[in-house]
N, C-alpha and C positions, 0 to 999 in steps of 0.2 A: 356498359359505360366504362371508361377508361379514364384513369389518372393516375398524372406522373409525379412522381417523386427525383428530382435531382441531388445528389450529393456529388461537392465541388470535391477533385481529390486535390491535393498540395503539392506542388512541383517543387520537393525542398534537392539541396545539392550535396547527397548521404548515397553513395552507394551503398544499399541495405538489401540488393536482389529482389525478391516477388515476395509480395507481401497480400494480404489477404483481411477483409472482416465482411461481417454480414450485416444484410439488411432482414428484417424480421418483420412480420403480420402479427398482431395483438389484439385480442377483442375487450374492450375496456369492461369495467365489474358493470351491471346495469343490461349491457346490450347483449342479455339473453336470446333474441332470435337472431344474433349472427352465428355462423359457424364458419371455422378458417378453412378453405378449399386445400386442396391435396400440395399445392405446394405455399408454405409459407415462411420461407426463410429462402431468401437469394444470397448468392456466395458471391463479391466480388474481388476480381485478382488484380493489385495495381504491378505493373510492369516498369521495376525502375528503369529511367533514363538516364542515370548516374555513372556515369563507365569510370574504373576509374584507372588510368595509365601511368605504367611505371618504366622506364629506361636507363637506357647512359646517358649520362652526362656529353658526351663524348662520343662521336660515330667513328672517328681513328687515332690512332697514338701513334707515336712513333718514340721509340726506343733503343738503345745502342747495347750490345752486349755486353757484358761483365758490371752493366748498374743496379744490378741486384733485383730490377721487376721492375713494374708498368703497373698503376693502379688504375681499375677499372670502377669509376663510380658510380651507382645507381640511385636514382629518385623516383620519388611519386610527382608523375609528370602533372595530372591532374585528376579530380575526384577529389573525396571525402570519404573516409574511411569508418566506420562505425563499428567494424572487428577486424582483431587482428590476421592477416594474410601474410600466408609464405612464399617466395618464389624462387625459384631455383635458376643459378646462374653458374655455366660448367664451360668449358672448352673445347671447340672442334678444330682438328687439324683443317691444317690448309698446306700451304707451300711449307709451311711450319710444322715441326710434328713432334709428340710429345716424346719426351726422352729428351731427343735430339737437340730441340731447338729451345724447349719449354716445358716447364713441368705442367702438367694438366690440372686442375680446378674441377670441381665438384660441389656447391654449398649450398644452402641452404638460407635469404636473407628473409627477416622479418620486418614487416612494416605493421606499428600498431594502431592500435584503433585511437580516433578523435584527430588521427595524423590529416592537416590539411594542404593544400599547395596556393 
């Protein structure tokens, strides 16, 4: 004989990655002629659906020389953040090159956690 057990999971909007709890078999005090078969704890994985996107502001600038630099601004496009993440924003030559045209960039930006869009 079979019976189901459903447990509804929560579709909340927290990018928090793969998350995990279990379900468990119990034999209550009293029901001494049961005994728990070989497996009695199920492990479920919930797969967040939470992506969460960050960018420019801005896909091109344009800029004249000798005004000192071009700010390049980044956001969390969308998501919910629950810890803090770092992501790294640097520069690649093109027709432009570094020395020459433009000093290169390297950093390191932080977005923290409970940050929403």
């Amino acid at each position: 004989q079979l019976q189901t057990l459903t447990v509804q999971i929560i579709d909340d909007s927290i990018a928090e990655g793969m998350e995990s709890f279990s379900v468990e078999l119990g034999v209550r005090s009293g029901d001494t002629e049961v005994a728990l078969g070989e497996i009695s704890t199920a492990t479920v994985m919930i797969v967040d659906n939470d992506g969460i996107a960050i960018g420019f502001t801005q896909a091109r600038q344009r800029e004249s020389e000798g005004t000192g630099g071009v700010p390049a601004t980044v956001q969390m496009v969308s998501g919910r953040l629950e810890t803090t993440i770092t992501v790294r924003m640097y520069t690649v030559d093109g027709v432009a090159t570094t020395s020459d045209d433009y000093r290169a960039v390297d950093m390191n930006m932080t977005f923290s956690s409970l940050m929403t869009t």
